[in-house]
C-alpha positions, -999 to +999 in steps of 0.1 A: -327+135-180-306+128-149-279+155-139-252+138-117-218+152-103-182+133-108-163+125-079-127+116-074-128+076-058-089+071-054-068+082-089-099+075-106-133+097-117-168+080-106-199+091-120-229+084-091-266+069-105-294+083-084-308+057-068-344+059-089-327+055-120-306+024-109-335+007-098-356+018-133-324+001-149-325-030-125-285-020-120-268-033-086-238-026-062-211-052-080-228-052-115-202-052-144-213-026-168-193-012-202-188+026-211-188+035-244-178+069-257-205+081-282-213+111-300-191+133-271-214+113-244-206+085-224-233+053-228-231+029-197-243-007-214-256-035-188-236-070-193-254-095-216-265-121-194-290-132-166-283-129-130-299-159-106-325-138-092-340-129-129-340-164-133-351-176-099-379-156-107-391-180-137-394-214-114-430-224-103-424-241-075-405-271-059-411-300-077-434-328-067-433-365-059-404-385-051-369-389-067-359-429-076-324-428-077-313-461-073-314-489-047-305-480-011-267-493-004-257-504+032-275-488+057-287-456+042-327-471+039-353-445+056-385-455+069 
């Protein structure tokens, strides 16, 4: 369990993540999040989705060989 104490951040309330537990929850500056009240607690619920880094992560490498796309037009041939 992480205590943590509000601050005032313009007319609204903030509610600061240690940095130990943002990184356990893979949570960064500009992530969308939803708050849900629950039992008289507040539950903070990461957006459904996949950011490009997660799935950066998943690619192999650059792919290999040459592209064909087409016949060279006008002057665009490269030797």
């Amino acid at each position: 369990m992480t205590e943590t104490k509000i601050a005032r951040y313009g007319n609204s309330l903030t509610v600061r993540l240690p940095a130990a537990l943002a990184r356990d929850l893979d949570l960064r500056e500009g992530d969308i999040v939803t708050l849900r009240r629950i039992d008289g607690g507040v539950a903070v619920e990461r957006r459904h989705g996949s950011r490009l880094s997660a799935m950066l992560r998943t690619v192999q490498g650059p792919p290999g060989g040459e592209w064909d796309i087409g016949p060279d037009l006008g002057n665009e041939r490269i030797d």
